[in-house]
C-alpha positions as CSV (number, residue, x, y, z in Angstrom):
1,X,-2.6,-0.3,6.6
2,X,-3.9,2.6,4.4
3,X,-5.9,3.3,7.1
4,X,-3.2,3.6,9.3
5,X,-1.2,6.2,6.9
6,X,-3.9,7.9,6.0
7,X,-4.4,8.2,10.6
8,X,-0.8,9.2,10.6
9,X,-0.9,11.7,7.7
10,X,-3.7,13.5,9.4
11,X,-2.2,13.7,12.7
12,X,1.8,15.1,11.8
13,X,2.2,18.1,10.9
14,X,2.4,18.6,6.8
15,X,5.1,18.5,4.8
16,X,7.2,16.4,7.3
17,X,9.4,13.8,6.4
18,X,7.1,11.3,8.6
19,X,3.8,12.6,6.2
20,X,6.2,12.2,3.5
21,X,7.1,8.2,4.3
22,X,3.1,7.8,5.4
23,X,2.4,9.1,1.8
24,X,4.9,6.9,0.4
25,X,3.8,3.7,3.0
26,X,0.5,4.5,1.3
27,X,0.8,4.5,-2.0
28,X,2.6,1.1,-1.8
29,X,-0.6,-0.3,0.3
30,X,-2.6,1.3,-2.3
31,X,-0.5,-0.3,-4.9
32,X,0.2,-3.6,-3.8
33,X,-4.1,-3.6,-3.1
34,X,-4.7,-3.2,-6.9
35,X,-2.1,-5.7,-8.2
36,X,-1.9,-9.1,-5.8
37,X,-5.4,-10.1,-6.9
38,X,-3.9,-10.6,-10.5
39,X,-0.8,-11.9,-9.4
40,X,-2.2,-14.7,-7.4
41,X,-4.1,-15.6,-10.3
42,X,-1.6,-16.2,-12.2
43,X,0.6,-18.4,-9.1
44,X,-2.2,-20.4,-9.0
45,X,-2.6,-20.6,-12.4
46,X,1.4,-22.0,-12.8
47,X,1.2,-24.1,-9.9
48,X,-1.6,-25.9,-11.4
49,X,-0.1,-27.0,-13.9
């Protein structure tokens, strides 16, 4: 998926609310990459128990 924004930010034209939702689309892609390993640590560490 951030490849994907990253495709679509490249191809419209800048400053356009599409580049502006792509940005956005990637950021949370970006985000979600850098947290879900931690939070399905700690799922699997609860439904352990």
């Amino acid at each position: 998926m951030l490849e994907a924004a990253r495709e679509g930010i490249d191809a419209a034209a800048g400053g356009s609310l599409t580049v502006i939702r792509l940005q956005e689309m990637q950021d949370f892609y970006a985000y979600m990459g850098r947290e879900l390993p931690a939070l399905i640590e700690n799922w699997r560490k609860q439904y352990r128990r």
